[in-house]
C-alpha positions as CSV (number, residue, x, y, z in Angstrom):
1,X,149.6,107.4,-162.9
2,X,152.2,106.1,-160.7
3,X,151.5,102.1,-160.4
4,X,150.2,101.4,-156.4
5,X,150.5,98.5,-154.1
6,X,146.2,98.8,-153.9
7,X,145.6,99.1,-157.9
8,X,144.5,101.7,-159.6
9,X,143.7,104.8,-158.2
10,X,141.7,107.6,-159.9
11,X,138.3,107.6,-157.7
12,X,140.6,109.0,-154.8
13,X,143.2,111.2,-156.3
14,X,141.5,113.7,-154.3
15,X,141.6,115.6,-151.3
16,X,139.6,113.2,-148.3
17,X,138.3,116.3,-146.2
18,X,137.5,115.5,-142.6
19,X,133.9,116.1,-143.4
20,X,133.7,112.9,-145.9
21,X,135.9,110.9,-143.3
22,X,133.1,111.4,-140.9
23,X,130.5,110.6,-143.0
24,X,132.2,107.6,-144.0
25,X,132.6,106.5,-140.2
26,X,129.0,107.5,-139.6
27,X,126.8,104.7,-138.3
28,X,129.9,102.4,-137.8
29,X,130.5,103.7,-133.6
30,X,133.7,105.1,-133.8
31,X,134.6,106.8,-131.1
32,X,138.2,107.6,-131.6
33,X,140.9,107.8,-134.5
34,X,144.9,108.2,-135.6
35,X,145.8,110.1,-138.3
36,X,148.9,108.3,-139.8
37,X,151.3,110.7,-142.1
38,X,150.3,110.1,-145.6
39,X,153.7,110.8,-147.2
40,X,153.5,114.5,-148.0
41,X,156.6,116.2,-149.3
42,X,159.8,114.9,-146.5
43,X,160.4,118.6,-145.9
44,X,156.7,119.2,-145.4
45,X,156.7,117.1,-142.0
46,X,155.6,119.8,-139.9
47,X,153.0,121.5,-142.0
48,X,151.3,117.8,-142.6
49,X,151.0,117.6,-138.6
50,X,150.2,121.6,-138.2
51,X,147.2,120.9,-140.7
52,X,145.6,117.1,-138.9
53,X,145.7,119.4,-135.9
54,X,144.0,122.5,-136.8
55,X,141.8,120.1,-138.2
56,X,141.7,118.1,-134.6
57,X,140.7,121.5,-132.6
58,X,138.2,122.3,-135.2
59,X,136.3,119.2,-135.5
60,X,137.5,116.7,-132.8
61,X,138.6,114.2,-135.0
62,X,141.2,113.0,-135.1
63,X,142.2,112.7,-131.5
64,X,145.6,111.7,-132.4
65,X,149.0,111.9,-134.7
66,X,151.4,109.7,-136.0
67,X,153.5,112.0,-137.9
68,X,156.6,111.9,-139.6
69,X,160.8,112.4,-139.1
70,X,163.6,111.2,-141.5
71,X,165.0,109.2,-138.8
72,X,168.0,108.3,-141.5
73,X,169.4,112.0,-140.4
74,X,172.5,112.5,-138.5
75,X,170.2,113.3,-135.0
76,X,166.1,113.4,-136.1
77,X,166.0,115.2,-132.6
78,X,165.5,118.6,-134.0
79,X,162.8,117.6,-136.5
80,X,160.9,115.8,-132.8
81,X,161.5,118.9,-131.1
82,X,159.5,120.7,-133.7
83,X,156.9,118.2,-133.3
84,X,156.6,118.6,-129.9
85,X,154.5,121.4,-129.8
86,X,151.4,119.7,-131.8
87,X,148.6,117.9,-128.6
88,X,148.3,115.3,-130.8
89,X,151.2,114.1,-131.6
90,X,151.8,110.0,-130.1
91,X,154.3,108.7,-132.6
92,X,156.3,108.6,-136.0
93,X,156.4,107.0,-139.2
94,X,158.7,105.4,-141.4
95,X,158.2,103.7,-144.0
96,X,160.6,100.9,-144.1
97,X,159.1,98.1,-146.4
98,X,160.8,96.7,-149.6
99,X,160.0,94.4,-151.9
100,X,161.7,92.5,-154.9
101,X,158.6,93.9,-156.6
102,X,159.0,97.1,-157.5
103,X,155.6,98.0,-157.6
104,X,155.5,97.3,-153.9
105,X,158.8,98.5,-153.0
106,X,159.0,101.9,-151.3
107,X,162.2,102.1,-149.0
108,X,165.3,102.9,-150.7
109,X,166.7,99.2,-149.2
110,X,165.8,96.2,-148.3
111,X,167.3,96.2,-144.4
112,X,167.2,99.8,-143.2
113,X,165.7,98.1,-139.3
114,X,169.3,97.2,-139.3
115,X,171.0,100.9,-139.8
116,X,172.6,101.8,-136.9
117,X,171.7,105.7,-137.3
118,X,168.0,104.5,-138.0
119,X,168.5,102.3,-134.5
120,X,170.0,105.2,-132.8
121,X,167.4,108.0,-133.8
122,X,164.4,105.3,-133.4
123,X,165.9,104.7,-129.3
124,X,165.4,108.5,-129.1
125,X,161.8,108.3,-129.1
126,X,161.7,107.2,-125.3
127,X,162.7,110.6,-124.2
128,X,159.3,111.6,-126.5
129,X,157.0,109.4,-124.7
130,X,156.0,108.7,-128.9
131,X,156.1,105.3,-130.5
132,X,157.3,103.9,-133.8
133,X,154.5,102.6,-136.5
134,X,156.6,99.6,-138.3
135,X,155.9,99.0,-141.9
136,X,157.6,95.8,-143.5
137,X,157.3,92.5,-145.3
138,X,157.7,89.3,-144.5
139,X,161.6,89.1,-145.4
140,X,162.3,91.7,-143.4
141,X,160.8,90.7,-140.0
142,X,163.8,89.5,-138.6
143,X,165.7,92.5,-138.6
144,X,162.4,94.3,-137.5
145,X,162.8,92.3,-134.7
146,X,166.1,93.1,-134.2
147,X,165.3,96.6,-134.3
148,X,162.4,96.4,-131.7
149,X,164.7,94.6,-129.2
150,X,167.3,97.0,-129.8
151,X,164.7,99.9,-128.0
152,X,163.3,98.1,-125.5
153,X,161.5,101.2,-123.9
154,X,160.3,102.1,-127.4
155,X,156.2,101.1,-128.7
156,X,156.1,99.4,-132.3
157,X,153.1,99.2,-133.9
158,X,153.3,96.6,-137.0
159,X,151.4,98.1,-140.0
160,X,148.9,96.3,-141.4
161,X,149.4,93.0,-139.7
162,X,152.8,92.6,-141.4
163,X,151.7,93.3,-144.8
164,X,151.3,89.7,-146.2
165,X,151.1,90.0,-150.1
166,X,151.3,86.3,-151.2
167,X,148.7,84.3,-150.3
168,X,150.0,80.9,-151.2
169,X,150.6,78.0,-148.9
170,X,154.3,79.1,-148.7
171,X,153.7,82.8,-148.8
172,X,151.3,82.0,-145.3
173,X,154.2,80.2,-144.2
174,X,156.8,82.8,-144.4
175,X,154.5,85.6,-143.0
176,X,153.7,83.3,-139.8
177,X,157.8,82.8,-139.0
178,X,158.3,86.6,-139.4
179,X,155.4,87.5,-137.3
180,X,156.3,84.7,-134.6
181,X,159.7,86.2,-134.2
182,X,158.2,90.0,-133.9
183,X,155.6,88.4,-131.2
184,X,158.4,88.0,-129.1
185,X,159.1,91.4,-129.2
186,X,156.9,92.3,-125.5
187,X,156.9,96.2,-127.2
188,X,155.7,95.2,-130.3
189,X,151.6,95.6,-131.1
190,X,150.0,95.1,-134.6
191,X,147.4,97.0,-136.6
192,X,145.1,95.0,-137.8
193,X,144.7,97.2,-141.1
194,X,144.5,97.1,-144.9
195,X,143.9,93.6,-144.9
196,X,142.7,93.8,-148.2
197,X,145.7,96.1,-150.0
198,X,146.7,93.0,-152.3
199,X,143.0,91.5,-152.9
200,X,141.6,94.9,-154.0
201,X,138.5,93.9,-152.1
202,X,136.9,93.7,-148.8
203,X,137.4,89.8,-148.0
204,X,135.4,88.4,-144.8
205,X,137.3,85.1,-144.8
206,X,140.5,86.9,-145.7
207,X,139.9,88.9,-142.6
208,X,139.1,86.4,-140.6
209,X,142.0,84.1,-141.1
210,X,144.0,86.8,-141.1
211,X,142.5,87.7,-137.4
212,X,142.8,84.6,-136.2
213,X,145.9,83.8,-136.6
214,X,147.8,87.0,-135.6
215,X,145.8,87.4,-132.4
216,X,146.6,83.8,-131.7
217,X,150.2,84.6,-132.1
218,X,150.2,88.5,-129.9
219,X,147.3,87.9,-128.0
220,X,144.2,90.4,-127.9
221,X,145.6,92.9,-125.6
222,X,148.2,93.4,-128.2
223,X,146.4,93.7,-131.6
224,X,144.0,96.8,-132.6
225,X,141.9,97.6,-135.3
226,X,142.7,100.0,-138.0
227,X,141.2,101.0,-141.4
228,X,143.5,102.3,-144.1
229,X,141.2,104.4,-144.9
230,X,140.7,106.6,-147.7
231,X,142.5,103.7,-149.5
232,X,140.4,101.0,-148.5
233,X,137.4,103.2,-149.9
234,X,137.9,101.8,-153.5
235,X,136.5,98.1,-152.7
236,X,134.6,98.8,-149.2
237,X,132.8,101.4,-147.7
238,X,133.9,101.5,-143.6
239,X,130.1,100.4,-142.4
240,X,131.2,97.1,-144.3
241,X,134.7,96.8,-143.3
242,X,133.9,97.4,-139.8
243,X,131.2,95.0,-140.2
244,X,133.8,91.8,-141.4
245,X,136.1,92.9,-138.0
246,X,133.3,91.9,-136.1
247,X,132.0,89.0,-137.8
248,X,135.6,87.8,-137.9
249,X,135.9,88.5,-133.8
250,X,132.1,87.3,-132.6
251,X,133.8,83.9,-132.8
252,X,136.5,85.2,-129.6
253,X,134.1,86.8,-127.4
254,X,133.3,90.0,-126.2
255,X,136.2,90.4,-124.5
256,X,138.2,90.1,-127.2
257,X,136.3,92.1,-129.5
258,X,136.0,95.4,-127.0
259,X,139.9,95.0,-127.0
260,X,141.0,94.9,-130.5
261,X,138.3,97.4,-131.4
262,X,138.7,100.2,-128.7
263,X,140.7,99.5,-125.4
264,X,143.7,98.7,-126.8
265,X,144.2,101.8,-129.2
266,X,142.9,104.0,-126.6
267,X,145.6,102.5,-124.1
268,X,148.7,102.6,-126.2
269,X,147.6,105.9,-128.5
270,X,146.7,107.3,-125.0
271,X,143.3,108.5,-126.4
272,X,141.1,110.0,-123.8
């Protein structure tokens, strides 16, 4: 078993079939969901999206794709023009974060928002209409930034809230500068998802802190909720999760809540 950023594994070294997805949502009002590529074989990028959307047209879930294109190529234009064809399709992935630790360490370097092919290929997804989901540390918001502000007309949404893995007084303080500088970024949102990949558990106070301070720094129309799920199914089940989001937001108003929970993914995921 391959060491994992979440812990050990085994209870979902499975297939996730829509069916037990929708289960799992059941009872929790979701009305709408994003498949996110979930790292199948590079050259496989087309028969991972083929698949979520037979899936979509059968079921109805889900009701849109982030997908994914080696945008390290010379041009990734001719792997988005074979995604093109696919309804669902509203963005790419690309895994970008690194770590000194190698068990959470996953790009092949540390600063790959600072490529120039990876900033050329990443502009190109204007002309797509798609946006870009951003996945990186701490250390490496600044050239995140840097990347964001470089494609101006391009949509980043930051995974998981930035990904903050140390929860020490100094490890708070480096995640807030590296988010600060990204919420200046106008085309930058964040996800606020697997908020409990490093605590291996569903925390409510974890979740709440962890709310309010990266909503105080986007603002609410720029900060939407997401699960991580089938991961987050080894310490929660989504009737729980969903239950410490709202808990966590009660405290910000209705408002608030009705626009980290629905309207914002359905406005920049373009979910109808």
């Amino acid at each position: 078993m391959q060491p994992r950023i979440f812990g050990p594994y085994e209870p979902i070294r499975r297939d996730y079939p829509i069916e037990e997805y929708l289960a799992d949502i059941s009872g929790s009002n979701v009305a709408r969901s994003v498949y996110v590529q979930a790292n199948w074989r590079k050259e496989a990028f087309e028969e991972e999206v083929r698949y979520v959307q037979s899936v979509a047209d059968e079921t109805g879930f889900p009701q849109g794709i982030t997908g994914y294109a080696d945008f390290l190529a010379e041009d990734v234009r001719p792997q988005l023009d074979r995604l093109t064809p696919y309804r669902s399709m509203r963005g790419l992935r690309m895994q970008l974060h690194w770590h000194e630790n190698p068990q959470y360490r996953f790009a092949a370097a540390p600063d790959l928002a600072r490529d120039a092919t990876l900033r050329r290929n990443v502009n190109r997804l204007a002309d797509y209409g798609w946006l870009f989901e951003l996945q990186v540390f701490a250390e490496q918001m600044q050239g995140a930034a840097e990347l964001a502000a470089s494609a101006p007309s391009v949509t980043f949404i930051l995974q998981h809230a930035g990904m903050l893995e140390d929860v020490s007084a100094e490890g708070w303080a480096r995640w807030r500068t590296g988010m600060q500088r990204l919420a200046k970024c106008p085309n930058v949102m964040t996800k606020l998802s697997g908020l409990g990949t490093f605590l291996h558990r569903n925390d409510a106070a974890h979740i709440a802190a962890m709310l309010r301070d990266t909503i105080g720094m986007f603002g609410p129309s720029r900060c939407l909720f997401g699960s991580n799920f089938p991961i987050e199914k080894l310490w929660s089940s989504y009737e729980d999760l969903v239950a410490a989001y709202r808990t966590a937001l009660e405290p910000m108003g209705n408002e608030v809540a009705r626009a980290v929970l629905h309207d914002n993914a359905a406005r920049i995921y373009k979910l109808s």
